[in-house]
Structures are given as structure tokens and as C-alpha cells.
C-alpha positions as a Markdown table, in Angstrom:
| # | Residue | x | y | z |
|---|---|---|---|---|
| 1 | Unk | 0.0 | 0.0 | 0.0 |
| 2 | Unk | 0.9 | 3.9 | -0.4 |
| 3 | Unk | 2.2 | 5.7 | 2.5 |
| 4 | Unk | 3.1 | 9.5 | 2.5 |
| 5 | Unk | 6.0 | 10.3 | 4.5 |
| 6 | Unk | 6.0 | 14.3 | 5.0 |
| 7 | Unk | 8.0 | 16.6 | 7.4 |
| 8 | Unk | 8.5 | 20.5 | 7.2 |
| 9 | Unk | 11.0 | 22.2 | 8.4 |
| 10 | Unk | 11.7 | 26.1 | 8.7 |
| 11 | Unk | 14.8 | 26.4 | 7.2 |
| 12 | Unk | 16.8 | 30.2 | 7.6 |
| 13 | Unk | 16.2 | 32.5 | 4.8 |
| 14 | Unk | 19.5 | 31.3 | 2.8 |
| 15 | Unk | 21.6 | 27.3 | 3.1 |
| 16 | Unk | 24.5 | 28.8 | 0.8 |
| 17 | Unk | 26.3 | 31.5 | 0.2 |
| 18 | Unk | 30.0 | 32.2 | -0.7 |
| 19 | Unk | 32.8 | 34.2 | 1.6 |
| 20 | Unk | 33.0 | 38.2 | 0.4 |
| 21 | Unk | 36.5 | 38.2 | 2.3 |
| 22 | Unk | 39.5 | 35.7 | 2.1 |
| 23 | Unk | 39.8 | 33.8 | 5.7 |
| 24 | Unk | 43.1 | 33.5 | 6.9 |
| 25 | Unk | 44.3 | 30.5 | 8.6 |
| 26 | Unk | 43.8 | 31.5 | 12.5 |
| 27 | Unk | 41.2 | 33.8 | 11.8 |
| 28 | Unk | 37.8 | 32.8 | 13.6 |
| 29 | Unk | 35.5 | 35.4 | 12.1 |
| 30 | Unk | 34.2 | 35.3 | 8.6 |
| 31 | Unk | 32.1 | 37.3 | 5.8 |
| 32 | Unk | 29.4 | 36.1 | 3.3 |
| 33 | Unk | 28.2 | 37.9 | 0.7 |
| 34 | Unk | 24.1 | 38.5 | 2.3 |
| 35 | Unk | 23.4 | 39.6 | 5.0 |
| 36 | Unk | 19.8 | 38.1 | 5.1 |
| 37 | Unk | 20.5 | 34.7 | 5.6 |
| 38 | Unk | 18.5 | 34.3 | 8.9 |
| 39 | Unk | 21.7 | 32.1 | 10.5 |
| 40 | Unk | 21.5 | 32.1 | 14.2 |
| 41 | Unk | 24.2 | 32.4 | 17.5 |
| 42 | Unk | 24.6 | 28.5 | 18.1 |
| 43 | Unk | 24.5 | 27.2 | 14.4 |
| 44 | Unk | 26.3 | 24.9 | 12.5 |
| 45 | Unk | 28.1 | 26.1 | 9.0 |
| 46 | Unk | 30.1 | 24.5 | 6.8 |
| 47 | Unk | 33.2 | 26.0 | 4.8 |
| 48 | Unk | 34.2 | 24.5 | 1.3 |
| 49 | Unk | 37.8 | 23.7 | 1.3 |
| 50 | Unk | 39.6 | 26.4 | -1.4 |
| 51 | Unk | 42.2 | 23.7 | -2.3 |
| 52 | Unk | 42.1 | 20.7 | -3.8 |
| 53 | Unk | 42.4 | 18.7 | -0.7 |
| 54 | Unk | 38.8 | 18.3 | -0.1 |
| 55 | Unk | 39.6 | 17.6 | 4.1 |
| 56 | Unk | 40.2 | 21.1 | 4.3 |
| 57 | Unk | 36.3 | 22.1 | 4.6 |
| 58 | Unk | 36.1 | 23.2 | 8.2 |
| 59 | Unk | 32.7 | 22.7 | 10.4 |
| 60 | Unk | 32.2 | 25.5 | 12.3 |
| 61 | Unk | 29.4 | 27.1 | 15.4 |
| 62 | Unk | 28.7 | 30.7 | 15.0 |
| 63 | Unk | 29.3 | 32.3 | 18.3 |
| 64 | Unk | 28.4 | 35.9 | 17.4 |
| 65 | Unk | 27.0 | 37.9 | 14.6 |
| 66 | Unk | 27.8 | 41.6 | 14.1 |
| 67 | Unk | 24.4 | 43.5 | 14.9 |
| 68 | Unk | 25.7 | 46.5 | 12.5 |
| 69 | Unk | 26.4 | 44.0 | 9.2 |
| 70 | Unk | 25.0 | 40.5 | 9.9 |
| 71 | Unk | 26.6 | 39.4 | 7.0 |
| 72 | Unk | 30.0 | 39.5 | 9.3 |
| 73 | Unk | 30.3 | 36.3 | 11.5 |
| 74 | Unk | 32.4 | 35.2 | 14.4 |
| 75 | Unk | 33.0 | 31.5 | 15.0 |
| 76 | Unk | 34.0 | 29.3 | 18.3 |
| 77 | Unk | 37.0 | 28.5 | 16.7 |
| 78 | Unk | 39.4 | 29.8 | 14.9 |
| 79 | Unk | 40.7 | 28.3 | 11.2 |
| 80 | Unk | 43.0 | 25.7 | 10.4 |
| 81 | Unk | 43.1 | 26.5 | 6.7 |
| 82 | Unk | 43.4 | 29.6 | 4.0 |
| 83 | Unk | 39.6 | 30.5 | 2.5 |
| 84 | Unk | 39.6 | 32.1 | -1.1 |
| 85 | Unk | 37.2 | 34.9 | -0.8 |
| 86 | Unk | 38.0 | 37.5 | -3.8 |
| 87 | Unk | 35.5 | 37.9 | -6.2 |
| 88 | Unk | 36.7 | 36.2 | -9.1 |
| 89 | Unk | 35.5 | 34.0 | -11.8 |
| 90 | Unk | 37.4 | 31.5 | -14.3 |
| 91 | Unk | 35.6 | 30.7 | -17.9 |
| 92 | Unk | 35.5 | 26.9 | -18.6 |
| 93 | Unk | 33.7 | 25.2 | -21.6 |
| 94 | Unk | 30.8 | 24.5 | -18.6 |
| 95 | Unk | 30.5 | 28.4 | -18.1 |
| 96 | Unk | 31.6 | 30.5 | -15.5 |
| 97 | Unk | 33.2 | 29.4 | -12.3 |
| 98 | Unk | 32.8 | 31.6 | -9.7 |
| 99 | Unk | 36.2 | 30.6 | -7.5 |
| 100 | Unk | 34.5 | 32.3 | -3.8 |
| 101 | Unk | 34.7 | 29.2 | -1.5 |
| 102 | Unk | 30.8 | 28.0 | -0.2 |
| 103 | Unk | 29.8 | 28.5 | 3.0 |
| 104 | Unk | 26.7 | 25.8 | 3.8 |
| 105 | Unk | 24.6 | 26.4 | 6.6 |
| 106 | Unk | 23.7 | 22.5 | 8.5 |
| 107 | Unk | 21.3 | 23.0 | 10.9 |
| 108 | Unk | 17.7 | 23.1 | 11.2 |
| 109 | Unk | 14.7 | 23.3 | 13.4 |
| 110 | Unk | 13.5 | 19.9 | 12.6 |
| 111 | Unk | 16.2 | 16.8 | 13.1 |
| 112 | Unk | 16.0 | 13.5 | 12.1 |
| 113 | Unk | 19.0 | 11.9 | 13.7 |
| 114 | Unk | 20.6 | 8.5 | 14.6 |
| 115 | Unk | 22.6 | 6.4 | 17.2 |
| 116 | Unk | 25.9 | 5.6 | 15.9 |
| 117 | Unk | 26.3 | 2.9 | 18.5 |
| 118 | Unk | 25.8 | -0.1 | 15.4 |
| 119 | Unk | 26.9 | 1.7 | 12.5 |
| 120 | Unk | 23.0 | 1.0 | 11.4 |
| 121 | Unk | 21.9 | 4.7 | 11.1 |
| 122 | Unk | 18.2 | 5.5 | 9.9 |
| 123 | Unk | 17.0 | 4.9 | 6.6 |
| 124 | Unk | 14.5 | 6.6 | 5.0 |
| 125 | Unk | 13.2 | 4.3 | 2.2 |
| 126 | Unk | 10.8 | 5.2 | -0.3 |
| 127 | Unk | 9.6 | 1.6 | -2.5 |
| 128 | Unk | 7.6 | 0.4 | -5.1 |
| 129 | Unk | 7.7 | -2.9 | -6.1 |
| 130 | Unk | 6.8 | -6.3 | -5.4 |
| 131 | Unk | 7.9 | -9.8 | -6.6 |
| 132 | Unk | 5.1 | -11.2 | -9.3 |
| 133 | Unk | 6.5 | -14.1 | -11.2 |
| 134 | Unk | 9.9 | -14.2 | -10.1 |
| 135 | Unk | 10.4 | -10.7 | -11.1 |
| 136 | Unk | 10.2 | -7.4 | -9.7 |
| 137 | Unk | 7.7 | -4.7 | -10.8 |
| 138 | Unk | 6.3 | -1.7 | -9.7 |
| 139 | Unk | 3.3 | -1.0 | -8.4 |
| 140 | Unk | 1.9 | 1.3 | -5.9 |
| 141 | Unk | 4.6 | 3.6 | -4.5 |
| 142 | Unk | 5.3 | 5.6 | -1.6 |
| 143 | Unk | 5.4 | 9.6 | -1.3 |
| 144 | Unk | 8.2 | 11.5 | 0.3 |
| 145 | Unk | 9.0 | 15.2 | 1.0 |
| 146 | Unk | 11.3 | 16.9 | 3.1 |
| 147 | Unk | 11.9 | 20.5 | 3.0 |
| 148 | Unk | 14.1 | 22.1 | 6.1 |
| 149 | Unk | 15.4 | 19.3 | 7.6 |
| 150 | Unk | 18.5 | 18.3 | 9.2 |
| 151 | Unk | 19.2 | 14.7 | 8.4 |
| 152 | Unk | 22.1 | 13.8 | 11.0 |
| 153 | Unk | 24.1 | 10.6 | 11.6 |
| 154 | Unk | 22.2 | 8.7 | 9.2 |
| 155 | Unk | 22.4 | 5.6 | 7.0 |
| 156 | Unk | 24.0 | 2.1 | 6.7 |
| 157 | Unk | 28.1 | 2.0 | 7.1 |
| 158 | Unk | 29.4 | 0.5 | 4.3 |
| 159 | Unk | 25.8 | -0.3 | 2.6 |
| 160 | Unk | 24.1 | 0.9 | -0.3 |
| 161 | Unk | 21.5 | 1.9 | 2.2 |
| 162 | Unk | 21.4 | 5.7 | 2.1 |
| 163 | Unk | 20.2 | 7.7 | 4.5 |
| 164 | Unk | 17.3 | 9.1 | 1.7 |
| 165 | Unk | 17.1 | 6.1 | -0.4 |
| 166 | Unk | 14.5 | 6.2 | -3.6 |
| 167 | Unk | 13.6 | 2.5 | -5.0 |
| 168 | Unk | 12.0 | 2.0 | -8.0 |
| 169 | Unk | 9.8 | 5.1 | -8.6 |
| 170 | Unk | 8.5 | 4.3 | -11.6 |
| 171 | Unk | 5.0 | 6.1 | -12.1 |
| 172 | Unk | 4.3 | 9.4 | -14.1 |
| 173 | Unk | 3.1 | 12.8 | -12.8 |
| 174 | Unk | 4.1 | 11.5 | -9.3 |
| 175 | Unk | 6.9 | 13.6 | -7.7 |
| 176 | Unk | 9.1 | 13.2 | -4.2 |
| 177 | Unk | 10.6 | 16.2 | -2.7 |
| 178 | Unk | 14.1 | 17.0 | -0.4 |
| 179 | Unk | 14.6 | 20.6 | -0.9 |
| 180 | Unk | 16.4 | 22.9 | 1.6 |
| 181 | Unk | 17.5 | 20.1 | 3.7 |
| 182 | Unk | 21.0 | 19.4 | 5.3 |
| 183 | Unk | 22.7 | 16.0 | 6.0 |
| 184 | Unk | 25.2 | 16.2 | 8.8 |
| 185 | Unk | 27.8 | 13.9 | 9.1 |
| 186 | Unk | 26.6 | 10.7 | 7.8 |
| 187 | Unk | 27.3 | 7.2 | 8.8 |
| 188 | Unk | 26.5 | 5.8 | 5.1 |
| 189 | Unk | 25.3 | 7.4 | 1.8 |
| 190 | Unk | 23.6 | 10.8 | 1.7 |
| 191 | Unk | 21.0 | 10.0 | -1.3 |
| 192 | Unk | 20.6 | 7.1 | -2.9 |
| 193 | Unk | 18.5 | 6.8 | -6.6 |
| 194 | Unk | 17.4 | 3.3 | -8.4 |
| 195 | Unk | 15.4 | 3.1 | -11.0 |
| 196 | Unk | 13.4 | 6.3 | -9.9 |
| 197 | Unk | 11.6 | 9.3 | -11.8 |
| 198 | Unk | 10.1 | 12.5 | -10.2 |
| 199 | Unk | 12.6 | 13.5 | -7.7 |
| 200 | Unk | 13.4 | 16.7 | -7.1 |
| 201 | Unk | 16.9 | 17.5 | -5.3 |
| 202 | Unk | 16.9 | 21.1 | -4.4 |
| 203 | Unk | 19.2 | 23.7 | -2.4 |
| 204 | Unk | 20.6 | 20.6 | 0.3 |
| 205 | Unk | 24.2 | 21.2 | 2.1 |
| 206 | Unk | 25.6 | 17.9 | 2.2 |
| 207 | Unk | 28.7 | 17.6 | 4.7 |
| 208 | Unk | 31.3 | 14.2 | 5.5 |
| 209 | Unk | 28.3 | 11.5 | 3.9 |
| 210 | Unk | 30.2 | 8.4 | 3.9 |
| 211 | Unk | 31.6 | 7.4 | 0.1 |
| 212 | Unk | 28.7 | 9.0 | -1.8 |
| 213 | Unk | 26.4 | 12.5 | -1.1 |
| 214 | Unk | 24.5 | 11.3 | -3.9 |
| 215 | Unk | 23.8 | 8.3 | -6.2 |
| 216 | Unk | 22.0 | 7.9 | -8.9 |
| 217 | Unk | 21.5 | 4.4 | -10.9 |
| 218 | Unk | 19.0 | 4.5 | -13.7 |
| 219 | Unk | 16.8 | 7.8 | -12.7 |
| 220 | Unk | 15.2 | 9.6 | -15.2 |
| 221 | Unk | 12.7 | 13.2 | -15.5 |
């Protein structure tokens, strides 16, 4: 049978943005480029790495947030690593690269979130099918949206068994939703996509999923 899975979140006002100022390595206070991003004293933000050693993304708490340009942060800690922050872009045959690192805001008001005490993290499934003849076919499906949430310590260790995991979503005109959501620090696979149509994937701040953020096997629309 069909069942709807639905939560809603209320996510701050922006989930990325880029730096407006380099960070210096031993540096603990940062600037994006809005100040209108509804982040809060107590949050958790992510900064892309500006190398190419992806370990250098830094998690960081905001501990303060100038009340005369919000858009200028202070952190808990202080940097380990150089963040580009000039505005600059480079022109590749994809288009434009703007080279600003990202900085990804994690949490939210509404948490789904695991014990790590197995390595068997939740696992929101979304199925269709069922065995008829020996073989598998769709029939009726599931629904799922998430918009706002913080999906934290979730998913199967070294499984296929994503924390999100879409399976064989095969009707028309039928659509699934994770849009403004963040997934903190994963035990498995962020998102996980077989055989699936309708999904939409928008605005989510992935950061440390295990092997994959996302994965997609035979997804179409």
C-alpha cells in the first residue's frame, strides 16, 4: 500500500552562500556575501575547502553575529586553513566558475538523527515494487518530502542503504521532494537513486556523507 511520508521544516532565509573576504588561517571570524541569511548564534556552517584537498572544509558554530552587518560572523573556533574569498571567476567550456569558496549552513529546526552505537543509522526508504512471477515490478509507491530538515548521523556503514534512499519510482506525474535540507555527518550514503523518476533535489548542504552524497542508478525526468 501507499504511504506518505511528509516533514517540514523552517529552514533560515539562505543554506548557501560564498565568503566576500579571504579567511586567513587562525582567523575565527568570517564574511558572506548577504546579510539576510536568517543564521542564528549556536548554528552549525560548513566552509568548502579552497584547495584541492577536499579535508580542508572546516565545520564550524557561529558564536556571534555583528548586529551592524550581519553578514559578518564570528565563530567558536578559529581556522585551520586559507579560504579564497575574492571575487573572481574563471571561464571553462561549462561556463563560468565563480572561485569564492561556499559556506553551507547545517542546521535546522526539525532533526532527524541516529545512534551511531551499530553503524546502522536510519534509513528513510521510499519503495515500489513487489515480486510477481519471479520478477520485480512496480506497483503502488510511496510519497516523500522533506523541505528544512536536518538529516544527522544517518544511513547504513558500508551499505548501499542511504540515509534518503529512492527505489524503483516508476509512475508518471508522481513527484518526491528533499529541498532545503542538510545531511550532517553521515554514517553511510547521503542519497541514494534506483530506477526512480520525479525527484526533485533542491538547495541541500551535504557535509562528511560516507563514500557518496548522492547516487543515482537508472533515474530519469
Amino acid at each position: 500500500n501507499k504511504g506518505k511520508f511528509h516533514f517540514y521544516g523552517n529552514p533560515p532565509e539562505q543554506v548557501w552562500l560564498r565568503l566576500a573576504v579571504k579567511i586567513d588561517s587562525g582567523s575565527s571570524t568570517l564574511q558572506v556575501t548577504d546579510a539576510n541569511h536568517g543564521w542564528k548564534v549556536g548554528d552549525e556552517i560548513i566552509i568548502a575547502s579552497s584547495s584541492t584537498k577536499h579535508e580542508e572544509k572546516e565545520l564550524m558554530t557561529i558564536a556571534s553575529i555583528d548586529p551592524n552587518n550581519n553578514a559578518i560572523i564570528t565563530t567558536t573556533s578559529a581556522f585551520q586553513y586559507d579560504h579564497y574569498g575574492s571575487e573572481q571567476t574563471v571561464t571553462t567550456e561549462q561556463g563560468e566558475l565563480d572561485m569564492r569558496a561556499e559556506v553551507g549552513h547545517l542546521t535546522r529546526n526539525l532533526v532527524v538523527e541516529s545512534s551511531t552505537e551499530d553503524d546502522w543509522g536510519c534509513n528513510i526508504i521510499t519503495p515500489s515494487f513487489a515480486t510477481i512471477n519471479g520478477s520485480i515490478k512496480g506497483t503502488n509507491q510511496g510519497s516523500l518530502l522533506l523541505r528544512g530538515v536536518e538529516i544527522k548521523k544517518c544511513g547504513h556503514r558500508d551499505t548501499n542503504k542511504a540515509a534518503v534512499d529512492f527505489n524503483w519510482l516508476t509512475k508518471a506525474n508522481q513527484w518526491h521532494e528533499v529541498s532545503r535540507c542538510s545531511f550532517n555527518d553521515g554514517q553511510g550514503w547521503a542519497v541514494n537513486m534506483y530506477n526512480s523518476r520525479g525527484i526533485n533535489l533542491e538547495e541541500n548542504v551535504f557535509y562528511n556523507p560516507r563514500k557518496y552524497g548522492v547516487f543515482m542508478e537508472k533515474v530519469t525526468d
